[in-house]
C-alpha positions in Angstrom: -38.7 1.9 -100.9 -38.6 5.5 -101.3 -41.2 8.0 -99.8 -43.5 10.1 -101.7 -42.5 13.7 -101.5 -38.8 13.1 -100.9 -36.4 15.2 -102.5 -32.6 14.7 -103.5 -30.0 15.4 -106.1 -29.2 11.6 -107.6 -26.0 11.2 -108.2 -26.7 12.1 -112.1 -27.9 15.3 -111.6 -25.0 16.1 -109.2 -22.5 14.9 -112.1 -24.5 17.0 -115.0 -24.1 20.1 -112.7 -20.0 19.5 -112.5 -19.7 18.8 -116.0 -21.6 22.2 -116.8 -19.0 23.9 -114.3 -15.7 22.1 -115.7 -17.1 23.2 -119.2 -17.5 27.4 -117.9 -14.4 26.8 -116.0 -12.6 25.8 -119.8 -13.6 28.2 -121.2 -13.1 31.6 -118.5 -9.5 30.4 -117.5 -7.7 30.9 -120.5 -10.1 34.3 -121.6 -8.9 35.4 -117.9 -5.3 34.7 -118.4 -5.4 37.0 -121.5 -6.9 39.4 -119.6 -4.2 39.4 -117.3 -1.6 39.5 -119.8 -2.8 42.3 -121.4 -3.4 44.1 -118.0 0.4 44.1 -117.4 1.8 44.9 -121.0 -0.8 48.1 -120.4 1.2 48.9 -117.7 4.4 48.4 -119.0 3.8 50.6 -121.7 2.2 53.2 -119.8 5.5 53.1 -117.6 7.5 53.5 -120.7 5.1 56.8 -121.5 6.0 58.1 -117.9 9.6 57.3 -118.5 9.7 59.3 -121.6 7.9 62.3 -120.1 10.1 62.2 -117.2 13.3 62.2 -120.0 12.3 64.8 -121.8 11.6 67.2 -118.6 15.4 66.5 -117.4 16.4 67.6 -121.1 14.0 70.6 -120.8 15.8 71.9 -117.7 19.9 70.4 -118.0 19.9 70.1 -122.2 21.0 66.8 -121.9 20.0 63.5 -121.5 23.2 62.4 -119.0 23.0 63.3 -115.3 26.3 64.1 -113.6 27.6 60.8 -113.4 26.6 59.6 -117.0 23.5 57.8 -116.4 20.1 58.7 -117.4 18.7 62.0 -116.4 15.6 60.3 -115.3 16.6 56.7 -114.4 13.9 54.2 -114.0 12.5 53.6 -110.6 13.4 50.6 -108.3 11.8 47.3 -109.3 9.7 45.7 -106.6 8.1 42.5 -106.4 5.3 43.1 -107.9 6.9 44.6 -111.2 6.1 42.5 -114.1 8.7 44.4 -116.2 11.7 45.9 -115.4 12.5 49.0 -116.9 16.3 50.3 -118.4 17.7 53.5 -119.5 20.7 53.9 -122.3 21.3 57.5 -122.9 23.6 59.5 -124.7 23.7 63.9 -124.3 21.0 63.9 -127.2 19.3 60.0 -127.2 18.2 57.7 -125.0 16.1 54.2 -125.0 14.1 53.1 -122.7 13.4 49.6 -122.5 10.7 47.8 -120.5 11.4 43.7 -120.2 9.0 40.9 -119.0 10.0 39.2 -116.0 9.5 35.2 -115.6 8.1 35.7 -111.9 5.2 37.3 -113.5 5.1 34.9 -116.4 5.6 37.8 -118.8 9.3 36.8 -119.9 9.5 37.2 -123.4 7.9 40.8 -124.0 10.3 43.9 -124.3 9.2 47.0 -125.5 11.0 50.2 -125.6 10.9 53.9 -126.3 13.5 56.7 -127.3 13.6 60.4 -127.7 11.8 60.4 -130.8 9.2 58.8 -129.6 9.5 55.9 -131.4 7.2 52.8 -129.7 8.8 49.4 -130.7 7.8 46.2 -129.9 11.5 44.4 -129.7 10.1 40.6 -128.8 7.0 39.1 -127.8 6.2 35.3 -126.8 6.2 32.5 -129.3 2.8 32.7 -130.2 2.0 36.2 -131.0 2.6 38.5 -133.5 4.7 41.4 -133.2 3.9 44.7 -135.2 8.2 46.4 -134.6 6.8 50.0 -134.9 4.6 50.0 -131.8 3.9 48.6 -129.0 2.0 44.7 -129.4 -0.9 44.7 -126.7 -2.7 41.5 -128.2 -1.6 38.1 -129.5 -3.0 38.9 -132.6 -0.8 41.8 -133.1 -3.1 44.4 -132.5 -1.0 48.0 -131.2 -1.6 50.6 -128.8 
C-alpha cells in the first residue's frame, strides 16, 4: 500500500534520466575532443608565427640566419611539459625551417607543420583521418587552413 501524496522517482524515471545523460554525454565528448585538438594546433601554429618573427629580427640585426656557433639565430625555446608540439630550427646564412611536431603525451603525434623564410606555411603530416591541404597550415579534419 502506498500513501496518497507520496512522492518518488520509480526506478523508470531514474533510468530515462541516465539514458538522456549517456545520450548528451555521446554526443559533447567527441565535439569536445575536437575542440581540444584544434586548440593546440592553434597554438602550434601561432608558435611557428612567433618563431618566424623572431628569425627574421636576428636576420635584421646580424644578416644571417646562423648564430656564432651555427645554430639558429633564434632557436626555439625549451619544451616543457605541457608543450603539445615541439618546435626545431634548420638554418642555413640565408634559409631556415621551422618545424613544429605533435607530441604523443598530448595525443597530438602525427601533426607537423612548419615554416621558412619565405613564409611559406606547410602542413608536412596530419593524423590518419584528416585531410591535409601541403601549402598551409591544416587546422580542421576536414582540411580547412588558417
Amino acid at each position: 500500500m502506498t500513501r496518497a501524496g507520496s512522492s518518488a522517482f520509480t526506478l523508470i524515471e531514474t533510468m530515462v534520466v541516465v539514458a538522456i545523460v549517456a545520450v548528451l554525454a555521446a554526443v559533447a565528448l567527441p565535439s569536445y575532443a575536437g575542440y581540444v585538438t584544434r586548440s593546440r594546433i592553434l597554438e602550434a601554429v601561432a608558435r611557428l608565427s612567433d618563431a618566424r618573427a623572431r628569425m627574421e629580427d636576428y636576420f635584421q640585426d646580424e644578416r644571417t640566419y646562423l648564430d656564432g656557433a651555427g645554430h639558429c639565430g633564434a632557436p626555439p625555446p625549451a619544451m616543457i611539459s605541457a608543450d603539445a608540439f615541439i618546435l626545431s630550427c634548420s638554418a642555413t646564412a640565408t634559409t631556415y625551417t621551422y618545424t613544429a611536431t605533435g607530441t604523443a603525451t598530448k595525443a597530438m603525434s602525427g601533426f607537423v607543420f612548419s615554416v621558412d623564410q619565405t613564409g611559406a606555411r606547410s602542413t608536412v603530416a596530419v593524423p590518419p583521418g584528416w585531410l591535409r591541404a601541403a601549402d598551409c597550415w591544416t587546422i580542421r579534419a576536414d582540411g580547412l587552413c588558417a
